[in-house]
N, C-alpha and C positions, 0 to 999 in steps of 0.2 A: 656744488653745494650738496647735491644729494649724494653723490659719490663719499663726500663726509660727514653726513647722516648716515649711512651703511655702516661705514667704516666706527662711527661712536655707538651704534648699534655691537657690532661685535666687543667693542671693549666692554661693552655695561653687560652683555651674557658673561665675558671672562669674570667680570667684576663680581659677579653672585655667586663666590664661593666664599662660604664663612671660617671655614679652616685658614685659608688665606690670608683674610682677612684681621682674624686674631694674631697670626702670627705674623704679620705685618705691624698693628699697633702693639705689640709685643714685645720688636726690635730694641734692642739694649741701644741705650741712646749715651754718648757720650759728650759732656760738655765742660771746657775748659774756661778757666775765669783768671785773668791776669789783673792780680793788684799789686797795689805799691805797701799797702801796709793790710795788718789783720782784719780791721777795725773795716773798708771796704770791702776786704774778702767775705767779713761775713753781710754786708748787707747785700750784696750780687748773690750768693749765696739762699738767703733767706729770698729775695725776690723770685726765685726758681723754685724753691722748694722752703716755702713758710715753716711756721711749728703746728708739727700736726699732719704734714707729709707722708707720703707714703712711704714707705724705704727703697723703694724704684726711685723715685725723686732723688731721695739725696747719695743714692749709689750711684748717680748719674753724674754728679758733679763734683768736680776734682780741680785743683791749683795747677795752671798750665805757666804760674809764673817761674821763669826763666827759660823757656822754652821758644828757642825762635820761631819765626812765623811760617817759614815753611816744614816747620816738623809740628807744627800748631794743625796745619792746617792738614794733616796725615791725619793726626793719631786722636784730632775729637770732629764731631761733627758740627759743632760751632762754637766762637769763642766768644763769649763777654771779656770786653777789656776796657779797665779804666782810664777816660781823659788823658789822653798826653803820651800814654801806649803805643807802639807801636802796632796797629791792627793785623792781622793775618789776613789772606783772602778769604778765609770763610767767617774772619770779628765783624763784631758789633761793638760799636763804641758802648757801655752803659748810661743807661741816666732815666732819672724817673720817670712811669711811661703807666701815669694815669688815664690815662685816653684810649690806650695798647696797642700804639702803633707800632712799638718795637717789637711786640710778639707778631702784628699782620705782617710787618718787616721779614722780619724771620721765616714765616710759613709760607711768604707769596713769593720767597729769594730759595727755599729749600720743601718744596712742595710734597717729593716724595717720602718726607717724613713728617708730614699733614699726622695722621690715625697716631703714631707712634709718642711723638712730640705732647699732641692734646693725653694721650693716654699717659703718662709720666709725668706733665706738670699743669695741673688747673691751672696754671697764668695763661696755655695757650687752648682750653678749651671752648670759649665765649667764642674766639675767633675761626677754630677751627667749623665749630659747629657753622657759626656764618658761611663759611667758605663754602660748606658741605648741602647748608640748602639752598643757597645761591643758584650755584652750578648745575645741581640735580633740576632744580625748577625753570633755568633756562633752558637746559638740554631738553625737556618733558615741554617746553613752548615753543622749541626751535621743530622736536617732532611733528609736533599739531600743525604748526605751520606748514610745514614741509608735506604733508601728508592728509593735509584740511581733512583731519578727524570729523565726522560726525558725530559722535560726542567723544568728549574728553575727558568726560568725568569716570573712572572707574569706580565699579561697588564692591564693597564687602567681599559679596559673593564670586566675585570675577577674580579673588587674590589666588593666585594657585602656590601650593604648598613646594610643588616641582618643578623645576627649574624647565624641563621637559615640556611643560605643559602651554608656557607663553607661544603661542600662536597668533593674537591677532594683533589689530594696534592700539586699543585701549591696554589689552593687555601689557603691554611694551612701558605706556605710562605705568603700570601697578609697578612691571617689574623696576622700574628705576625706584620707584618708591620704595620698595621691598632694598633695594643694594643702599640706597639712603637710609634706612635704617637700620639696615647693618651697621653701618659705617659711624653712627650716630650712637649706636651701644657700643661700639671698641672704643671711642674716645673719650666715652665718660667709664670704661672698665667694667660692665655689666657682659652678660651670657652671649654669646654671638651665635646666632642659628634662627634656621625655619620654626623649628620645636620650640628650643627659646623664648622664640617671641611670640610665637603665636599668638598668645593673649594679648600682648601689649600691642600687635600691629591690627587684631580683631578689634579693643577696646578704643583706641586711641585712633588709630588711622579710620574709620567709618565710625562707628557706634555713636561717638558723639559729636559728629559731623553734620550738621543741615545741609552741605553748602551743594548739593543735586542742585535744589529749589532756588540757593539763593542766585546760582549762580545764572539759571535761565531766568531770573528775575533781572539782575545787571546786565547781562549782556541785551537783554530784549531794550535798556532803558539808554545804553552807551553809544550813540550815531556814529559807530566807525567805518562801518560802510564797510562789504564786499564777507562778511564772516571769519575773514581767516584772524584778524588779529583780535576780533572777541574770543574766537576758539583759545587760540595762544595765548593770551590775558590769563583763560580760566586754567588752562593747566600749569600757567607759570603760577597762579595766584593756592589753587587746588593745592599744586605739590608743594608751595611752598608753607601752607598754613598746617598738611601734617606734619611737614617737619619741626615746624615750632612745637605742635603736641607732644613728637615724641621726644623732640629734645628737653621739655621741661617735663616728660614721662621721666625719663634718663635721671634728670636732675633731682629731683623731688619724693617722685612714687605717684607722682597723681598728674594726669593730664588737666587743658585747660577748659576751663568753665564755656558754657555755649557763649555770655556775654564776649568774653576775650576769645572765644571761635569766629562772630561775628566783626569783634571789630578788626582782628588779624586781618579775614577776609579781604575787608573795606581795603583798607591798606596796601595788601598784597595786589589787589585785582589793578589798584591805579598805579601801582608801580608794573606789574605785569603789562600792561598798554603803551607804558613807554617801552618795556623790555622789546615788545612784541614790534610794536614799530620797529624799534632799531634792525630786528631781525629781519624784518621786511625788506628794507632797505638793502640790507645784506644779500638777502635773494635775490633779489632785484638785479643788484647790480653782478 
């Protein structure tokens, strides 16, 4: 297990390049749409790129009808096709997908075009963001466990500008934070950089943060006995509450209010306890 903490240790230092990373969600995304008549074409069509789109959106999507499934599955990177269709291995049957499982579908079956996908069509940005602090805030609970952080909480002050400069283990949490919000301004299309963000990672990720206070206030209050999975709780809970700032930073122009700071927290920390468990477990065994 720690041999695979080392090892996600180096991919998250590879992952803090912002060059990379823009031209990763950059990537020309190609997507073919098999219908039987106009009339569906264009509602598969408008489902991917509404009115009001960006023109990346609708340069992305193209009519793969008559094209069989194995030159489908060459020449787009995945196909919407209507009912009754023949699928390719890389289709999706279409159908109304209020709830947006057909986009989790999508992004949890073709991952490394996670950045790319949310950056080209809002249908799969809600989901991608999910994916995005999910993952970072377990990885940043799996550390703490692994490594029984004496504290977990990083400050403000502790953000380093250079990549160079992560040296210790809180640090390690900031830096995941820092490639999490990279990766969180490529997929809604904003500036990707140290410079860039600076304000938005000063303003948003600390500035209007309590949760030092709140969070030796819950852990002293939660009987789990033995430290490591309150540690892990609060960085699964920590990093996942920036992320929700700066994702509705991304979204909006304004982070969130301390009320919805605090009750994010509430939330994150009791789902962090399960996370932390399960991870325990994992050790364990």
């Amino acid at each position: 297990m720690q041999l695979n903490v080392l090892k996600d240790i180096r991919k998250i230092y590879a992952g803090l390049n912002p060059e990379a990373i823009r031209l990763e969600a950059a990537r020309d995304i190609q997507v073919g749409l098999m219908a039987s008549d106009s009339e569906t074409y264009r509602r598969m069509e408008t489902f991917l790129a509404p009115a009001g789109s960006d023109i990346q959106a609708l340069r992305a999507v193209s009519s793969a009808a008559g094209t069989n499934p194995s030159e489908a599955s060459q020449r787009y990177d995945f196909v919407l096709c209507e009912e009754g269709i023949p699928v390719p291995r890389n289709g999706y049957v279409f159908e109304s997908d209020e709830t947006g499982s057909l986009a989790r579908l999508i992004l949890d079956e073709n991952p490394t075009l996670e950045l790319a996908l949310a950056r080209t069509f809002p249908l799969f940005r809600d989901a991608a963001a999910s994916r995005i602090l999910y993952r970072v805030a377990r990885e940043n609970a799996l550390f703490a466990l692994v490594t029984a952080l004496p504290n977990v909480v990083p400050s403000l002050f502790d953000i380093p500008w250079a990549v160079g400069e992560f040296a210790t283990d809180t640090a390690f949490l900031t830096m995941n934070q820092i490639r999490m919000a990279l990766h969180l301004a490529a997929i809604h299309g904003r500036p990707v950089g140290f410079a860039e963000q600076k304000i938005e990672l000063g303003t948003i990720v600390a500035g209007a943060f309590g949760w030092r206070a709140l969070a030796r206030e819950l852990v002293g209050k939660i009987p789990l006995g033995g430290g490591l999975i309150p540690k892990a709780a609060v960085a699964f809970a920590g990093t996942y509450v920036v992320g929700l700032g700066l994702d509705k930073f991304n979204r909006t122009g304004s982070g969130m209010s301390r009320r919805e700071n605090k009750e994010a927290w509430a939330t994150a920390f009791e789902h962090g306890k399960k996370v932390a468990g399960d991870l325990t477990a994992e050790v364990r065994s």
